[in-house]
Backbone bond lengths (Angstrom), bond angles and torsions (degrees), N, CA, C in turn:
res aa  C-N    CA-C-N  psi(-1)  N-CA   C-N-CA  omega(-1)  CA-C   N-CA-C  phi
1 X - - - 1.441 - - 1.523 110.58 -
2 X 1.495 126.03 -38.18 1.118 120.44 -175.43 1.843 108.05 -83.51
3 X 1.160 116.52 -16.82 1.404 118.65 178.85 1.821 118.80 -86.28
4 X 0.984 131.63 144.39 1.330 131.57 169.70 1.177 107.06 -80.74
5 X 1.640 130.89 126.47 1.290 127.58 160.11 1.342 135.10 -108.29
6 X 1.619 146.80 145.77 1.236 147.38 -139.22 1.591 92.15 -20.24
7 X 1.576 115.37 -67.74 1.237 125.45 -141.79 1.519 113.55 -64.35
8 X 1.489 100.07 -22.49 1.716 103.28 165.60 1.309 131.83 -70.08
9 X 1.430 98.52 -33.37 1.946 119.16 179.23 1.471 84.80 -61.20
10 X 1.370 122.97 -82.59 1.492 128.75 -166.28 1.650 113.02 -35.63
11 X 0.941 126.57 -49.65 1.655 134.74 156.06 1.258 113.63 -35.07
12 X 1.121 112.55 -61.29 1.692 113.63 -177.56 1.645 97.08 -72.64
13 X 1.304 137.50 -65.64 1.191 134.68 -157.43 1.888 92.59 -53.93
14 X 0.820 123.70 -40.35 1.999 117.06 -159.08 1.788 77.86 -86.00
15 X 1.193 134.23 -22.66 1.527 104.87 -159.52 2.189 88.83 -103.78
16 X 0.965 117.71 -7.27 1.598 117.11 161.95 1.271 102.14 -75.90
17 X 1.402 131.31 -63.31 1.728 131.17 -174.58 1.282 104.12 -46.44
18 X 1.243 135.24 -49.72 1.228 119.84 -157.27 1.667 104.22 -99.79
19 X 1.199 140.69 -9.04 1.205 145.31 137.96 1.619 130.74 -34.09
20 X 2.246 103.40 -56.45 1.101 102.78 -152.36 2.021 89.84 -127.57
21 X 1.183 99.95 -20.99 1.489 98.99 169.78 1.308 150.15 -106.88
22 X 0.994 139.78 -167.63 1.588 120.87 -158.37 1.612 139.98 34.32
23 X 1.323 104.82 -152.10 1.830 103.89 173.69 1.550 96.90 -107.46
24 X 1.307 117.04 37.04 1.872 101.84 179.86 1.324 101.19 -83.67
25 X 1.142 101.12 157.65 2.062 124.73 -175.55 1.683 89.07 -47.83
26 X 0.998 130.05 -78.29 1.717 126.16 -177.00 1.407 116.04 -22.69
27 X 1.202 112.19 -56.03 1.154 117.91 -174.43 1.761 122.52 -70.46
28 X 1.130 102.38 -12.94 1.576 134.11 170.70 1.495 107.27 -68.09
29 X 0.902 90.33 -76.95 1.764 126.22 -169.70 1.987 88.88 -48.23
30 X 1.695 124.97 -48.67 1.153 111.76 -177.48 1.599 109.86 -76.25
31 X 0.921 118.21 -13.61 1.476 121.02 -173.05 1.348 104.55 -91.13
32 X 1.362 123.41 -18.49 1.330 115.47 160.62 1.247 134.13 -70.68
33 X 1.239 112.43 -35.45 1.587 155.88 167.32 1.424 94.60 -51.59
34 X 1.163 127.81 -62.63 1.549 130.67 -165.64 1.829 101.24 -71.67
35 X 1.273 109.75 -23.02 1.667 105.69 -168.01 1.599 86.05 -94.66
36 X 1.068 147.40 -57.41 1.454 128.16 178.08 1.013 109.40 -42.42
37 X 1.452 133.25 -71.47 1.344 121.64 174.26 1.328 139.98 -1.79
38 X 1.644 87.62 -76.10 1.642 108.61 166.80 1.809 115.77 -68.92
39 X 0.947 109.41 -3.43 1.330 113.98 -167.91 1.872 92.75 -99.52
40 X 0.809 125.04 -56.37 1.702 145.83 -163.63 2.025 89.30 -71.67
41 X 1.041 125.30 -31.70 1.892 138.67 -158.88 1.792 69.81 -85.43
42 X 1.611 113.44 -77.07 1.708 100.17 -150.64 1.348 107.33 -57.73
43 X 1.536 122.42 -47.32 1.498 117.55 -178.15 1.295 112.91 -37.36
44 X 1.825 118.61 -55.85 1.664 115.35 -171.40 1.890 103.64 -62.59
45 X 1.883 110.09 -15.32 1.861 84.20 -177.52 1.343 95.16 -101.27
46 X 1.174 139.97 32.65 1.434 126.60 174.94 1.468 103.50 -121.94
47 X 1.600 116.14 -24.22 1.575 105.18 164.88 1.789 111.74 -66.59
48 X 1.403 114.08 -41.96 1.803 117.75 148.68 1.127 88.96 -10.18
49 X 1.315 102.62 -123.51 1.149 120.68 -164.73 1.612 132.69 -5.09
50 X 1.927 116.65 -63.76 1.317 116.96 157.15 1.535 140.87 -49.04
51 X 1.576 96.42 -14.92 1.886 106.50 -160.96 1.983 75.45 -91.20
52 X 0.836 113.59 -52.95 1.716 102.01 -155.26 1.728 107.14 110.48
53 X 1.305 111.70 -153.08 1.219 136.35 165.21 1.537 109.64 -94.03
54 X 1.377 90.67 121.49 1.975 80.51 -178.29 1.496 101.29 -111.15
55 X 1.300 85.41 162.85 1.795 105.22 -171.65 1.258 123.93 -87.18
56 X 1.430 113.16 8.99 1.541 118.10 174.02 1.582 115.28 80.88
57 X 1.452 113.40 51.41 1.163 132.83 -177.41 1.650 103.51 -62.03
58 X 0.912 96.06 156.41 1.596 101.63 -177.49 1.430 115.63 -130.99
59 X 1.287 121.16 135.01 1.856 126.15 173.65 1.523 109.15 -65.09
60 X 1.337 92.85 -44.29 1.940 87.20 -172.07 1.312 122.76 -78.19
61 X 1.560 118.27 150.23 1.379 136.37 -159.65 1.624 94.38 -61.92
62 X 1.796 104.89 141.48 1.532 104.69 174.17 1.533 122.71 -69.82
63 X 1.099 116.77 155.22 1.770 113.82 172.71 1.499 98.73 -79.49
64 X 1.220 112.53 161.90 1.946 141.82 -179.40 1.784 77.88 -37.87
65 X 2.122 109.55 -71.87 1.205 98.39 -173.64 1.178 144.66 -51.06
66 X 1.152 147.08 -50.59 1.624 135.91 131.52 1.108 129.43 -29.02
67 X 1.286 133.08 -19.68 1.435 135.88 137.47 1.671 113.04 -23.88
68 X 1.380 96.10 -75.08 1.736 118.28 -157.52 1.494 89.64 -72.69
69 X 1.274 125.35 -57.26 1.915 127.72 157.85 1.075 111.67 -1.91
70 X 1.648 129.69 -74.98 1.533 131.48 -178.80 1.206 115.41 -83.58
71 X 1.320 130.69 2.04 1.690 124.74 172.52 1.272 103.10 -80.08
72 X 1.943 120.33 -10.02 1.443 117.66 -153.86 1.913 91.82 -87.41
């Protein structure tokens, strides 16, 4: 039980080939996977880039005081 025998190596070796080698659909399917990835990585550094440095905008509604703050 604690040892791997032929029939396990062979299991793993056919379930790596068909994962990471040849033109099989799997192997497709990860290479597509890898181009979104990289595709989805540049989009988030090129919105970087357009936003600037932001000033720490906030979702929540202002108080009266920050109200009267920007009328100044």
């Amino acid at each position: 039980m604690g040892s791997m025998s032929i029939w396990h190596w062979a299991i793993v070796i056919v379930v790596v080939a068909l994962l990471f080698g040849g033109k099989g659909k799997i192997s497709n399917l990860m290479g597509d996977a890898a181009k979104g990835i990289k595709a989805f990585r540049e989009g988030l550094k090129d919105e970087d880039k357009k936003d600037g440095p932001s000033e720490g905008v906030s979702s929540l509604p202002r108080t009266e005081a920050e109200k009267e703050e920007l009328k100044r």
